[in-house]
N, C-alpha and C positions, 0 to 999 in steps of 0.2 A: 418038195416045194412047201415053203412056210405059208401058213393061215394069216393073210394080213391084221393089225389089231385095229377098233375104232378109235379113234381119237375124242377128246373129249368134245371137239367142234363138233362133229360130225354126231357124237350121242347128243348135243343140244341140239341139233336140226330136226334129227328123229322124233325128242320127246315134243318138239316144238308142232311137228308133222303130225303127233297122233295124239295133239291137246291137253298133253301135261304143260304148256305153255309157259316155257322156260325162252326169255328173251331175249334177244343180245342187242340189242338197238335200243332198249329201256322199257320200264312199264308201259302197260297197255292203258290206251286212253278212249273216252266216254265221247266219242264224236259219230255226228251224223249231219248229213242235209237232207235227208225226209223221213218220213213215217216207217220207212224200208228196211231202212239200218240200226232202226230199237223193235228190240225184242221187250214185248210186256210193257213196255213205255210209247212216248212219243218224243218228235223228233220237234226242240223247242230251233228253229232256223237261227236265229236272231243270235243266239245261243252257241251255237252249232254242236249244240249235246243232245240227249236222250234224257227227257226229265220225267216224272213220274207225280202220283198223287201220294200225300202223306195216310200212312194207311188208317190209323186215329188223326182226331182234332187235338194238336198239341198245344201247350203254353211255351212262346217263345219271348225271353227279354234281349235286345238286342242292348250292345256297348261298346261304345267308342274309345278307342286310345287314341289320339292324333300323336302326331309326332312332330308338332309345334304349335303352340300357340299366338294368341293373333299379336297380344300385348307383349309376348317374351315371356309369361310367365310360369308359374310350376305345371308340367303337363300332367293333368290328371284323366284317370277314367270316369267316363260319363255314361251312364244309363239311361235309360229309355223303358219306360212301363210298359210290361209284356202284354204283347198280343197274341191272338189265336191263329195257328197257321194249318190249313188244311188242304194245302197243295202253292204252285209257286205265287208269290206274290212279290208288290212292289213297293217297296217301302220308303220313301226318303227319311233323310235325319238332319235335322237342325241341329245345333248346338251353338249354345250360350257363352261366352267367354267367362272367365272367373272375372268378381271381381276383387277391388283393390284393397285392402283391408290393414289398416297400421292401427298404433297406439302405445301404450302404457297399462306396466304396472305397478299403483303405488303400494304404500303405505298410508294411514288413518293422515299423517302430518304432511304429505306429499310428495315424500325422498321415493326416487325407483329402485323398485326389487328387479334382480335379475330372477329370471323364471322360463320355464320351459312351455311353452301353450301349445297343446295338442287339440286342432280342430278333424271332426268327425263326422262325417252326412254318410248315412246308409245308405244302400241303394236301391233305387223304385224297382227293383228287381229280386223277388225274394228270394234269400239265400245265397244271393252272388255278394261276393264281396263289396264292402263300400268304399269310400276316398277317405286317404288321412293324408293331413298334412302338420308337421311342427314348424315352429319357429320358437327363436330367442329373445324373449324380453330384456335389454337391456340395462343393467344398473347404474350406470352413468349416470353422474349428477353434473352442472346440468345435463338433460338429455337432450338427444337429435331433436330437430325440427326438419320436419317436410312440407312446403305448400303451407307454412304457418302453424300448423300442428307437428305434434310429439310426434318422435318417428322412434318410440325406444324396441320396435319392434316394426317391420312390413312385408306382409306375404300376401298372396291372393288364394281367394277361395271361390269354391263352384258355388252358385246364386243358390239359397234357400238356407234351409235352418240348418245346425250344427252345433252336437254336443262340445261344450268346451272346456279343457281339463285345464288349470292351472297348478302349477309344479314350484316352486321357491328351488332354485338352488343355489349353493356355494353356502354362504356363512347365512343365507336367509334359510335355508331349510329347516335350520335350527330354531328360527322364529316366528314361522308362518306355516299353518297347514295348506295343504292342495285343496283348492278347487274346483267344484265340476258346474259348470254354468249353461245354460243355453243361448245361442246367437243366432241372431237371424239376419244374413247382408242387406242391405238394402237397396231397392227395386231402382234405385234411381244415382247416380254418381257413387263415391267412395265413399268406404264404413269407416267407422273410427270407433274404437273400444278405447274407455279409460278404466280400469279397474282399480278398485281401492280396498285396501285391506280395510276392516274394520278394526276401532283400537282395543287398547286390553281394558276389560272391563275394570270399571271402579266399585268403590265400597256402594253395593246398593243395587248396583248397575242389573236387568233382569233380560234385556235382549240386546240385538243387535252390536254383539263386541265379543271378543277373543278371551275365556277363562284360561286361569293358568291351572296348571295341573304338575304341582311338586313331590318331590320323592326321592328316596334313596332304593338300588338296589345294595342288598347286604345277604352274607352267609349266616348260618344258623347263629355262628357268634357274636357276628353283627359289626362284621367288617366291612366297609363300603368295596363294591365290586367293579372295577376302573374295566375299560375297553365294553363294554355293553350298550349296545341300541336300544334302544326306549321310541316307543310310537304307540298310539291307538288304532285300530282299527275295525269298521263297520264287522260286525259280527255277521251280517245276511251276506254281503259283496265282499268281502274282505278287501276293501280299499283304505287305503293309510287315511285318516279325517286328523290329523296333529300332526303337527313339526315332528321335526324329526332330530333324537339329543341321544350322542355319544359321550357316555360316561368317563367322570375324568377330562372334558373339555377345559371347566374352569379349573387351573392349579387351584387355587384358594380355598373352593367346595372340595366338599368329603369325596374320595374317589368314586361314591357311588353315588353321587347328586346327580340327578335329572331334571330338567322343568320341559313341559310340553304346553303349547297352544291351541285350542280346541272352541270351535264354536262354542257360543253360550248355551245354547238349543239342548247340545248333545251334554252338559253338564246336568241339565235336570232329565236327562233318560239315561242311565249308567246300564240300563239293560240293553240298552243298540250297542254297544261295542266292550273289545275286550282289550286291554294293555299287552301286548308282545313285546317279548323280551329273544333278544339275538345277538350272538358274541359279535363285535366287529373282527374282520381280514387279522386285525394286528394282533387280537386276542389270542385268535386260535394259533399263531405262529409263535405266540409267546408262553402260551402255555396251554398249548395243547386243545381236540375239541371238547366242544360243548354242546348243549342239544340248544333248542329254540322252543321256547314254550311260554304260554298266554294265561293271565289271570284276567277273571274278570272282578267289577266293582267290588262284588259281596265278598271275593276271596281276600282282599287287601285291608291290611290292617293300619293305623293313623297313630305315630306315635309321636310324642312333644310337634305336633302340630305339622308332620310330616309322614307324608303313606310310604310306608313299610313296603318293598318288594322285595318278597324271599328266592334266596337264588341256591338251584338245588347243589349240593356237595356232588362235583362232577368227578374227584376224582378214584371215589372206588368205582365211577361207571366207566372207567377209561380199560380196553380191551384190544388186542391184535388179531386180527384173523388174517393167517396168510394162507395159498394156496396156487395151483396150477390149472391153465386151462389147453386142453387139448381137442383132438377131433375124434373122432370114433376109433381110425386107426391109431392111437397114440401120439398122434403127432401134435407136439407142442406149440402153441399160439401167441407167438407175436405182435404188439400192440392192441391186443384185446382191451373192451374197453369196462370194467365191473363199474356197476351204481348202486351203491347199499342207500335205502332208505328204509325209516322206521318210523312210525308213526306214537311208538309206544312205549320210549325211553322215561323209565320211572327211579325215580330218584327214594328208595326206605325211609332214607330218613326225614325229607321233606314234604315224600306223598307228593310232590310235581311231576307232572307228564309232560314231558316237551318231545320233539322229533329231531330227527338228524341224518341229515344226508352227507355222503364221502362215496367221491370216485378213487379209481387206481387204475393203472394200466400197466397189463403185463411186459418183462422183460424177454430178453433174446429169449430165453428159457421156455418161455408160456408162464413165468412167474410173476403172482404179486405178495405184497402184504399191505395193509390197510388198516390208521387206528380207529375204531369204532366205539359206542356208547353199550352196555347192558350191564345187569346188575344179575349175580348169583340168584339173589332170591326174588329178585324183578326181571325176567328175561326178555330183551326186549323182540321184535318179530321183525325179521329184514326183508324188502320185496329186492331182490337181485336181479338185473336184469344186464345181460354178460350182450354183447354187443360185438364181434367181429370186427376187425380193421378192412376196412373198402375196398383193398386190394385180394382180400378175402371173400369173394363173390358169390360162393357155391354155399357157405356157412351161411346159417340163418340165428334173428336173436334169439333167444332164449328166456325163460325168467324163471326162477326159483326160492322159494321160500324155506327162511335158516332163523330157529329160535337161538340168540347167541346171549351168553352172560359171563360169558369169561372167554380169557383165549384161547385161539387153537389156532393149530397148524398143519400142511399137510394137507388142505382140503382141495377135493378134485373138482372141476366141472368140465364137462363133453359140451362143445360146441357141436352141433348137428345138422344135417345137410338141411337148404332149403329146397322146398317143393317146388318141380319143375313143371313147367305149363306152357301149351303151346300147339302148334295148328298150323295149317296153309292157311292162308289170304290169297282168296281170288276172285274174280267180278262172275257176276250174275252166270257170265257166257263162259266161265269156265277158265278163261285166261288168269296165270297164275300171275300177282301182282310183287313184283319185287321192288325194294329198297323202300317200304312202306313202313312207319315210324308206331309202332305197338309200345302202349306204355299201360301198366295196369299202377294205379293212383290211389293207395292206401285210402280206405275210409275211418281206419281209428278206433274199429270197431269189433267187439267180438257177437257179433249177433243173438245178441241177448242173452250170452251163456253159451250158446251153441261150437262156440271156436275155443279152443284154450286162451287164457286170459293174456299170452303174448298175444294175440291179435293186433290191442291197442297200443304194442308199439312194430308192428310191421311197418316195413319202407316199401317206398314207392322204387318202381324199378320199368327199365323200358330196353326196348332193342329193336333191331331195324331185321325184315323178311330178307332171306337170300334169294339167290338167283333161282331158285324153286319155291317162292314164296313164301318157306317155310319160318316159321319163329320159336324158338325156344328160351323162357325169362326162367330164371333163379327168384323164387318169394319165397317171402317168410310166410307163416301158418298168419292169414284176415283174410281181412275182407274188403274186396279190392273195384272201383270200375278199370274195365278192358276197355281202352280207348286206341282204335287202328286207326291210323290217318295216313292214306297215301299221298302220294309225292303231290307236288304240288302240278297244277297245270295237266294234271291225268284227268279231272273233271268228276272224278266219283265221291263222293262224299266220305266222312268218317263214318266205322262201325262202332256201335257203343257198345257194350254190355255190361247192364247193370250188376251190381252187388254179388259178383262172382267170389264163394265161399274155398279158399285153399286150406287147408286141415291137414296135411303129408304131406310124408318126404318125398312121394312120388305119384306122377299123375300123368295118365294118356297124352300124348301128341299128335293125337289121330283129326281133331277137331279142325271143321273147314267153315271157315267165316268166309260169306259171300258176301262183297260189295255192291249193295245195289245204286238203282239211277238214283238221282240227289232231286231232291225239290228244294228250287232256288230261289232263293228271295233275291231281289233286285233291289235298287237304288242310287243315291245320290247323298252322301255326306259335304252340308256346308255347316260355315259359320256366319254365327247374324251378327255384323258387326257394323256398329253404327248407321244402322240401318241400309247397309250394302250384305252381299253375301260374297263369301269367299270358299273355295273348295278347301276340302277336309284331303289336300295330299299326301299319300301314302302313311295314310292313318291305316288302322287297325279295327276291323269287325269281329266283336266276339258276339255270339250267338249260345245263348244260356237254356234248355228246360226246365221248367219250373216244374219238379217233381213232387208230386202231395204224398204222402203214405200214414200210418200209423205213427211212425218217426216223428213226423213234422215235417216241414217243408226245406226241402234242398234245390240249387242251381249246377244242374253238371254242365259243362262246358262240354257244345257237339257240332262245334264248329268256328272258323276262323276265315276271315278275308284279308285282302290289303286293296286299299283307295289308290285308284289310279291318277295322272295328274290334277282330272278335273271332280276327284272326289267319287267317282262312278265305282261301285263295289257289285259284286258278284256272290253271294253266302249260299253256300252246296251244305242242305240241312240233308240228315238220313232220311229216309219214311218210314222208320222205324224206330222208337226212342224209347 
């Protein structure tokens, strides 16, 4: 007589019977109706969960996404100034409508630039992200009219101040630098911006107007040098402050003529910024690359009444390195992705240091080849960072460092497994929590030295608990937040853990993360609009910590809601962050 065998039903009943809590009817959920049915908690009725006290006094910024506005207009996220949360509280939220914001951008004589404006308000929540919105300025002459004003541009913005960038583009880029302004909407009806270029200054002129700034790039022989971008930029921020002039525009000027526009301000301080020089798209397809490299004032020389830019002899820096990328067991890598950059591309005979960056991506083979900058007796330093194709999962990136000055071929790189991490998820009581959304969210960072220098560029990566709760992620060597978020409507909150340091190819899966009871903020999202209020329907509650440390100050994201019809939101914080 045969030995019946179990079935796999019948071993998930078992493990289910003796509290490995393996469940067939879905995740376990955070319900009670008294004091009876929480363990280490209480039983909020109202609620009908088991909530708890925050174990510190935390800094929470709460933030709205709706998902419409009152006016029709761009839906943006709205912040809210962090408060202190030390167990459940009740919060309402107001919100503001954007408002209406049009205008123009001219010129000194009135004609409109088209332009790109990029408005920007941080948010009253440190370290969470703020609101950006662009819009298109118009170059149309005449231009739109809305409501009796200019309309060569109209967007709405969130109420308060906001940095504002102005951008010229098409054939104005060439004659007008960017601007960075501040705005602030106004408390009452619609904003109106009219902006006006200032003109090019005259003989004499000492503020307020646009210097010109003329030049040739040329070779040591002192040939004009055609396909070349010409800009100035802030030496502290590195933000472009001039027009922006691609050499060889005019046929009629020397192929290496440029002219650039520049406040008059930055003309009498040649120390705030440096001239950058960079092949345009078309250059490098015509003849080959080139590095990108910046002189400042005092390096530039002024000849028959024209500044001199020496452009370095690029072509004994021209070089191939080709090579193969594989896995440890030999196996040849497909769509891999190389990034050579160099910081330190030096030109003998003109003593210029410029930089130069070139991707490649491997063939069927695991094969690339790639043309690159370095000099025999100026070698320049490559940071390599080899990149795996996404279908590629278990590979992690890699980076390596190649002094090169001439070609070569033949050269190998091992892709290498990523470090694997991972645990059960289950709640306080033991019950194993399945189909729970585990995502660890790269921080950037190699903690101070402590991680090899790929840290800063590890990816974010996520997976979902099996039917035994269990998770297992593929990362790369950082430094990561562990963010566990069970299903929704189970009523347990998210697990954080901060600045979890992975360093290897291999790491324990023994680790058991306990969901505990959630302390939940309560409330009501409306909008105040003309002086009625409307519910914030099936908007969006994010819930941010405001983390202080040595660092500086961060916002990790430790929790999310959704607004039901009349705007009534539910936010399940950890008590523990």
């Amino acid at each position: 007589m045969s030995t019946p065998r179990t079935g796999p039903w019948l071993a998930a009943i078992v493990m289910a019977i003796s509290g490995c809590g393996t469940f067939v009817d879905g995740p376990p959920a955070n319900q009670c109706s008294s004091d009876a049915d929480c363990s280490a908690a209480h039983c909020n009725v109202d609620l009908g969960m088991c909530v708890t006290e925050s174990r510190r006094v935390v800094t929470i910024g709460l933030e709205v996404r709706p998902a419409t506005e009152p006016y029709g207009g761009t839906v943006q996220p709205i912040g809210f100034p962090p408060i202190e949360v030390a167990g459940p509280l009740e919060q309402d939220l107001v919100l503001t409508p954007g408002v209406r914001v049009q205008g123009i951008v001219r010129t000194a004589d009135g004609t409109p630039v088209s332009a790109e404006l990029g408005f920007t308000q941080p948010s009253p929540i440190p370290g969470a992200p703020g609101s950006s919105i662009s819009a298109e300025s118009s170059g149309t002459n005449p231009p739109n009219l809305e409501a009796g004003n200019v309309a060569a541009f109209l967007t709405q913005l969130l109420p308060g101040q906001h940095e504002l960038t102005v951008t010229p583009t098409g054939d104005w880029s060439a004659l007008l630098p960017p601007q960075t302004l501040t705005y602030e909407t106004p408390t009452d009806g619609d904003g109106l911006i009219e902006l006006s270029y200032p003109p090019v200054c005259e003989d004499g002129a000492e503020t307020g107007c646009l210097a010109v700034f003329e030049g040739v790039v040329v070779d040591r022989a002192g040939v004009g040098q055609a396909g070349v971008v010409v800009k100035l930029v802030d030496r502290t921020s590195g933000r472009t402050i001039s027009s922006r002039y691609v050499t060889a525009t005019d046929p009629e000027a020397d192929p290496g003529y440029f002219r650039l526009y520049y406040p008059i301000e930055l003309y009498y301080a040649p120390d705030a910024w440096f001239l950058r020089v960079a092949p345009a798209p078309h250059r490098v397809e015509e003849v080959g690359p080139s590095p990108t490299y910046t002189r400042s004032a005092e390096a530039l020389s002024r000849v028959d009444g024209m500044i001199r830019v020496l452009s370095p002899d690029v072509e004994p820096l021209r070089l191939t390195y080709s090579g193969t990328v594989e896995t440890m067991d030999g196996r040849k890598l497909e769509g891999t992705t190389l990034r050579f950059t160099a910081t330190d591309v030096v030109d003998p005979g003109t003593n210029i240091t410029g930089s130069y960056t070139a991707s490649v991506r491997t063939d069927a083979d695991g094969r690339f080849s790639v043309e690159l900058l370095g000099h025999p007796d100026s070698p320049a330093t490559y940071d390599i960072v080899i990149t795996p194709s996404q279908s590629e999962t278990e590979l992690g990136v890699t980076r390596e460092e190649r002094i090169l000055g001439s070609s070569s071929n033949g050269q190998l790189f091992v892709a290498r497994p990523r470090a694997r991490y991972g645990g059960t998820v289950q709640t306080v009581s033991g019950l194993r929590m399945i189909d729970a959304r585990v995502e660890a969210r790269t921080r950037g960072s190699d903690r101070d030295g402590a991680l090899d220098a790929a840290a800063f560029l590890a990816r974010s990566s996520q997976t979902t608990t099996d039917p035994m709760g269990l998770f297992d992620l593929r990362l790369d060597v950082g430094l990561y937040d562990v963010v566990i978020e069970p299903p929704a409507n189970t009523n347990f909150p998210w697990l954080i853990e901060r600045d979890v340091a992975i360093g290897g190819s291999t790491a324990p899966l023994t680790s058991v993360y306990e969901l505990d009871h959630p302390v939940p903020i309560t409330g009501v999202a409306t909008w105040a609009v003309d002086g009625t209020t409307q519910p914030v329907a099936n908007g969006e509650i994010r819930a941010y910590a405001v983390i202080e440390s040595d660092a500086g100050v961060r916002a990790v994201l430790v929790g999310r809601a959704t607004t039901d019809a009349s705007g009534a939101y539910t936010l399940l914080l950890p008590p523990s962050i």
